[in-house]
KOLLOZA-126596 format. One line per field, with one value per residue (C-alpha): x, y, z; residue number from 1; residue in one letter. Coordinates in Angstrom, 1 decimal. Each point is the difference from the previous one (the first is absolute). Layout:
<pts>
east: (X:...)
north: (Y:...)
up: (Z:...)
bator: (NUM:...)
vomi: (a:...)
</pts>
This chain:
<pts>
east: (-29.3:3.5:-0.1:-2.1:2.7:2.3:-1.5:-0.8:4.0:0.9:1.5:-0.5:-3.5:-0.8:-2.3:2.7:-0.2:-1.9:1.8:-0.5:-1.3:0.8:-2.6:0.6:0.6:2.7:2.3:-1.3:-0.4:-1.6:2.4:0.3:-1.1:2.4:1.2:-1.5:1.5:-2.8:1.9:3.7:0.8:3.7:2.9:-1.3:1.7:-2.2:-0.3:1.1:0.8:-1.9:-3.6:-0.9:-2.9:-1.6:1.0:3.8:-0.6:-1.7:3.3:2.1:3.2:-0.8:-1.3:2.5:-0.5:-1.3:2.4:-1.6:-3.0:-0.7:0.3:-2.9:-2.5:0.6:-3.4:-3.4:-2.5:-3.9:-1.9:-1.2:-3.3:2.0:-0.7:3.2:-1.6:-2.4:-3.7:-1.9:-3.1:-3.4:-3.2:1.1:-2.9:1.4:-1.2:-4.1:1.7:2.1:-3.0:-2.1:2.2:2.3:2.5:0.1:3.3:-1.3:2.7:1.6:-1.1:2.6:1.4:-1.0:3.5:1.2:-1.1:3.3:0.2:-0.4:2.2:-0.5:-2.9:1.3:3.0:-2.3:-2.5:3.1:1.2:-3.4:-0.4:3.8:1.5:3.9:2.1:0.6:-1.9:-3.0:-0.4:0.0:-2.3:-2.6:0.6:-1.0:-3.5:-0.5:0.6:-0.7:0.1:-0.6:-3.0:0.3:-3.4:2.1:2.3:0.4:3.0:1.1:-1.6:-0.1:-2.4:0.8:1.1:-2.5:0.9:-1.5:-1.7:2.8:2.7:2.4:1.5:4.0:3.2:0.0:1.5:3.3:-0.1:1.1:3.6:0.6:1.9:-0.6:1.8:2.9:0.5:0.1:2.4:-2.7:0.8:3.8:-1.4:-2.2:3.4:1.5:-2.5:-0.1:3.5:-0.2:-2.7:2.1:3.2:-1.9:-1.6:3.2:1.6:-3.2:0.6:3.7:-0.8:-2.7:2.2:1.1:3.7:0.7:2.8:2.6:-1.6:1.3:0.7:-2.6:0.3:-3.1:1.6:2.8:-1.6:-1.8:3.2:1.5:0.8:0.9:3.0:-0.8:2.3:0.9:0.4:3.0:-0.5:0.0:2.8:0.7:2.5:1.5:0.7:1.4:2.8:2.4:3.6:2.9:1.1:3.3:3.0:3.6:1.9:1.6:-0.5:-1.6:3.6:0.9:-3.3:0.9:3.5:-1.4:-2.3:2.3:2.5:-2.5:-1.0:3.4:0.5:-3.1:1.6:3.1:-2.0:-1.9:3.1:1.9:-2.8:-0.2:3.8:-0.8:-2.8:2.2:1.3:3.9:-0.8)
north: (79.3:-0.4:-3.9:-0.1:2.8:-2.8:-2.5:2.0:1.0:-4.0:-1.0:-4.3:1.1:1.1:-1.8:-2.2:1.3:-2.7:-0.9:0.6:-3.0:-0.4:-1.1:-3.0:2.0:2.0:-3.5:-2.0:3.3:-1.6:-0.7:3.6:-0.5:-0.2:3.3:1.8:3.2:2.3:-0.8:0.8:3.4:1.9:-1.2:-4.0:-3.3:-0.7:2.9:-0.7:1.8:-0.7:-2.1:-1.1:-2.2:-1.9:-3.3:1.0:0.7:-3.8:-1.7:-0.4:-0.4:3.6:1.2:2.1:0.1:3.9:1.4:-0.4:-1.5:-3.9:-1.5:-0.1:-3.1:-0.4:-2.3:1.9:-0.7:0.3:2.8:1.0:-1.6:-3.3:-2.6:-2.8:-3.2:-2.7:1.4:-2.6:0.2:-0.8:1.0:1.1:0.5:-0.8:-2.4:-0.2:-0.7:-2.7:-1.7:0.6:-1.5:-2.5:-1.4:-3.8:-1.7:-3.2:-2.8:-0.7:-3.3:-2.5:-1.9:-3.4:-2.3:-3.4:-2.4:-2.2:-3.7:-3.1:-1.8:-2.6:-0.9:-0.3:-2.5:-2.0:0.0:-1.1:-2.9:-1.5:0.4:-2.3:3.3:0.1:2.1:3.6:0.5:-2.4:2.5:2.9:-1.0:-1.0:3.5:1.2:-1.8:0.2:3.3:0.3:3.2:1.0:1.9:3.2:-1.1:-3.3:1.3:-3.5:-0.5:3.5:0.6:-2.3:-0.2:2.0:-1.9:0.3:2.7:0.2:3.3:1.5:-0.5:3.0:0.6:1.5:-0.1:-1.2:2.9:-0.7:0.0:2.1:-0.3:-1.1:3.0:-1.1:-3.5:1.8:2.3:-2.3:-2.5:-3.0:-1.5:-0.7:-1.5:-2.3:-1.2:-0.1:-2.3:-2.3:-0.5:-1.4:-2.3:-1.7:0.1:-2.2:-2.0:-0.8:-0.7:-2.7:-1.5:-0.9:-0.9:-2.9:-1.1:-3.6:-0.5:-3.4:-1.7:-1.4:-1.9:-3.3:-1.7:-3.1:-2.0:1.7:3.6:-1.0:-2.1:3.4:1.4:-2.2:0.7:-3.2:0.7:0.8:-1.7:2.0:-1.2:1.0:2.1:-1.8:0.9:-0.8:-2.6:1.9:3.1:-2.8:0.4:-2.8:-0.5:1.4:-3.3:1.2:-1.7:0.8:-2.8:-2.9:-2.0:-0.4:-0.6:3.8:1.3:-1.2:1.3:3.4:0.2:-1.3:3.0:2.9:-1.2:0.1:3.3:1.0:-1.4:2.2:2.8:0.1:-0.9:3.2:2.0:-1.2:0.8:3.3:1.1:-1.7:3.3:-0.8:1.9)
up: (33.7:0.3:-0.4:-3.0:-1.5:1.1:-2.0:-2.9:-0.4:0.9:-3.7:1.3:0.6:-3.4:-2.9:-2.2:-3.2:-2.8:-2.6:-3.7:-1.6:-3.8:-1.8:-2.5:-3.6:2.3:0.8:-3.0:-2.8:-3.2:-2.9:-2.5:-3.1:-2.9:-1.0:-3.0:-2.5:1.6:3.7:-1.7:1.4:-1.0:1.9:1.0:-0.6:-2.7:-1.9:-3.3:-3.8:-3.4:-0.2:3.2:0.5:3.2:-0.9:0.3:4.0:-0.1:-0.5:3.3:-2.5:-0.6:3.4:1.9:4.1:1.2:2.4:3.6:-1.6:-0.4:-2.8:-2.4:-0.9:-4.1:0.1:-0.7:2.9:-0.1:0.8:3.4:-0.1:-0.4:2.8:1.0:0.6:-1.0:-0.2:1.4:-1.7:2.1:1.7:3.7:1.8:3.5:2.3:-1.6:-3.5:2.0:1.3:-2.7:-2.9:2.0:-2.7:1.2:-1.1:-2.7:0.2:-3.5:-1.3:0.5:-2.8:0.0:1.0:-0.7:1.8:1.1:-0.9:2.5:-1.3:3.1:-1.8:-3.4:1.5:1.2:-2.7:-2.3:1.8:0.4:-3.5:-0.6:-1.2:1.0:-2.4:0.1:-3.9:1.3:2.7:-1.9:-2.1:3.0:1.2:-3.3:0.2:3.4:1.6:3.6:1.5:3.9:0.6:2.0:1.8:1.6:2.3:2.1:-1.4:1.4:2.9:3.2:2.6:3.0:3.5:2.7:2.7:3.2:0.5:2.5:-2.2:-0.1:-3.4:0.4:1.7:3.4:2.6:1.4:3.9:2.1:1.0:3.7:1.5:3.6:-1.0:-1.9:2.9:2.9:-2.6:0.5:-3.5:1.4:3.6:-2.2:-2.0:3.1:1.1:-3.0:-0.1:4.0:-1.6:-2.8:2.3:2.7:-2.0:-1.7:3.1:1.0:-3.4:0.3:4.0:-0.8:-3.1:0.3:-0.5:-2.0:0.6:-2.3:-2.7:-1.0:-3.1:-1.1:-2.4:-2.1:0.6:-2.1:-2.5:-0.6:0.0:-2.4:-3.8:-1.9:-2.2:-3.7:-2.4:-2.6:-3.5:-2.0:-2.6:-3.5:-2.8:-3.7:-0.2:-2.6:3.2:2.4:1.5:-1.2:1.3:-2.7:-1.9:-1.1:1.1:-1.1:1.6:-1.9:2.7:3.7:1.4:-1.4:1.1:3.9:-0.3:-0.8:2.5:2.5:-1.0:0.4:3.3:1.4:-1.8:1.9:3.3:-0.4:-1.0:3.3:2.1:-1.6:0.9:3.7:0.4:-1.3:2.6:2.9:2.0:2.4:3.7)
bator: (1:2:3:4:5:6:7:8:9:10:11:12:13:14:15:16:17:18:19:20:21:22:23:24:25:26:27:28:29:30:31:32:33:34:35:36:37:38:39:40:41:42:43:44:45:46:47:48:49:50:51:52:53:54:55:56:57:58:59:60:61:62:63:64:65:66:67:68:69:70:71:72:73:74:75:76:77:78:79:80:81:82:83:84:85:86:87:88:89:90:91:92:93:94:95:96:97:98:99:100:101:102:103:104:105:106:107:108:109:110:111:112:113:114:115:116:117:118:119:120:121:122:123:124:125:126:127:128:129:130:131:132:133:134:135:136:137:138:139:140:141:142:143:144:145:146:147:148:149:150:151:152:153:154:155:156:157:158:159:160:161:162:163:164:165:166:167:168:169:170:171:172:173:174:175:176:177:178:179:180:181:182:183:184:185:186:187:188:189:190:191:192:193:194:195:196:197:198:199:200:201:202:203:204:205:206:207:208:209:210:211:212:213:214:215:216:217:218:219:220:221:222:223:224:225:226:227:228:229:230:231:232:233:234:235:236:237:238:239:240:241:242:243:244:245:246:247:248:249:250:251:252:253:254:255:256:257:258:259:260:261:262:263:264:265:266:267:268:269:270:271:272:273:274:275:276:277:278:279:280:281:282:283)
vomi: (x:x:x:x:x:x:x:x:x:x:x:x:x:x:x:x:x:x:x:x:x:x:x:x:x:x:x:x:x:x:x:x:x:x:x:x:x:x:x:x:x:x:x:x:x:x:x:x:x:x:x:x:x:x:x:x:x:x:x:x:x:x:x:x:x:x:x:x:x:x:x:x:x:x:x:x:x:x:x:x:x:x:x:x:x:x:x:x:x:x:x:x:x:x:x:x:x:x:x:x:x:x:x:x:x:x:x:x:x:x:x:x:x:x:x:x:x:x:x:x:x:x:x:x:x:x:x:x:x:x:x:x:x:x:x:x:x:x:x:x:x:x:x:x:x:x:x:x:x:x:x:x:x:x:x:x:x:x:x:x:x:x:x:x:x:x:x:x:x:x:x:x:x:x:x:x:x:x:x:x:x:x:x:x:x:x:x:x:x:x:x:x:x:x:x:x:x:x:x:x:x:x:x:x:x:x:x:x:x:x:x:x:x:x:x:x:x:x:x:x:x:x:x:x:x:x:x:x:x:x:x:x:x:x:x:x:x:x:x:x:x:x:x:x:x:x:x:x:x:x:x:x:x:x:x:x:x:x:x:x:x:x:x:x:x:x:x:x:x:x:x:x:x:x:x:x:x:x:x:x:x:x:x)
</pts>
């Protein structure tokens, strides 16, 4: 007796309490209806002097906010009896109306399209006919219109390969990756191993290799050798562009012309003496 007092008085044991659930005109209340002069009482926001009519609590310029209250809707609404939404209008007879008047979907008929032009054909019915020019064409493609029929798809669709029957259609799996050989480093051994392979073989190649001598020269080696000379021709000038000695001479006479020549060289002879004894350096 004294436990189940125990548990009666244990507050952790008790029932939790269910909470109040709101129902949805509690968090979502309908919008209040626009305000009208029978609703004015003495003492609101909206209680005004003079004529008062319903149509001045209509205008939300007008409208003053209740104290504690929300504001009010200036829009009249329907009536209670008013149902939101589209009325879908039918006979709903459940599932024997479903099976007894099953609405079958008709296809639209489908507008009747242009058939595209071969145009292959028309080239080549042009040029058998000797028709080259752009306007001779045209005017062949005026009398003879060839279209592509929808019922001759050869030109669009190709014959399928022949498969065997146990072909498999996708991407190939990759394999697996070789762990075991990663682990126990059997991709650098096989390196390893290659590289001894090339390096020997190299070694058997330079061993069995014939080492020539010194070559000498034949007569035919340097035949092949030899360039003959190629005389080249001087390039040809106007006569006029020449070059002709100067024919001016200012001498009287050849015996004056010698004498002055004779004097510049033995000014040229002291010249070059003067500037010997000028490098010359006593110890």
């Amino acid at each position: 007796m004294a436990e189940a007092q125990s548990s009666r008085q244990d507050p952790r044991r008790r029932k939790k309490k269910q909470p109040v659930r709101r129902t949805v005109s509690q968090i979502c209340p309908p919008p209040r209806r626009p305000l009208t002069v029978a609703d004015i009482r003495p003492g609101m926001e909206n209680e005004r002097l003079g004529v008062v009519r319903d149509s001045m609590f209509q205008n939300p310029l007008i409208v003053k906010a209740e104290l504690g209250k929300p504001r009010e809707r200036s829009c009249t609404l329907p009536g209670i009896d008013f149902n939101y939404g589209l009325y879908v209008r039918g006979l709903d007879g459940g599932v024997p109306e479903a099976l007894g008047h099953w609405n079958v979907f008709r296809q639209q008929p489908t507008c009747p399209h242009e058939l595209t032009r071969n145009y292959i054909a028309m080239n080549r019915g042009a040029v058998k006919a000797g028709l080259v020019t752009a306007r001779e064409n045209f005017l062949y493609r005026q009398l003879n219109d060839i279209r592509i029929s929808d019922q001759d798809d050869r030109h669009i669709k190709k014959e399928m390969p022949s498969l065997p029957p146990n072909m498999t259609f996708g991407v190939v799996a990759r394999p697996s990756t070789p762990f075991f050989d990663l682990l126990q480093h059997r991709y650098q051994q096989l390196w390893v191993q290659e590289q001894k392979a090339t390096q020997k073989a190299i070694k058997l190649e330079k061993k069995h290799k014939v080492i020539l001598g010194k070559l000498y020269e034949t007569q035919s080696s340097q035949l092949r050798k030899y360039e003959p000379p190629v005389k080249l021709d001087a390039l040809w000038h106007m006569p006029q562009f020449q070059k002709v000695p100067p024919h001016l001479d200012t001498f009287f006479t050849e015996a004056d012309r010698q004498r002055a020549i004779k004097a510049h060289q033995e000014e040229h002879a002291v010249r070059q003496g003067t500037l010997r004894m000028g490098n010359y350096t006593h110890p």
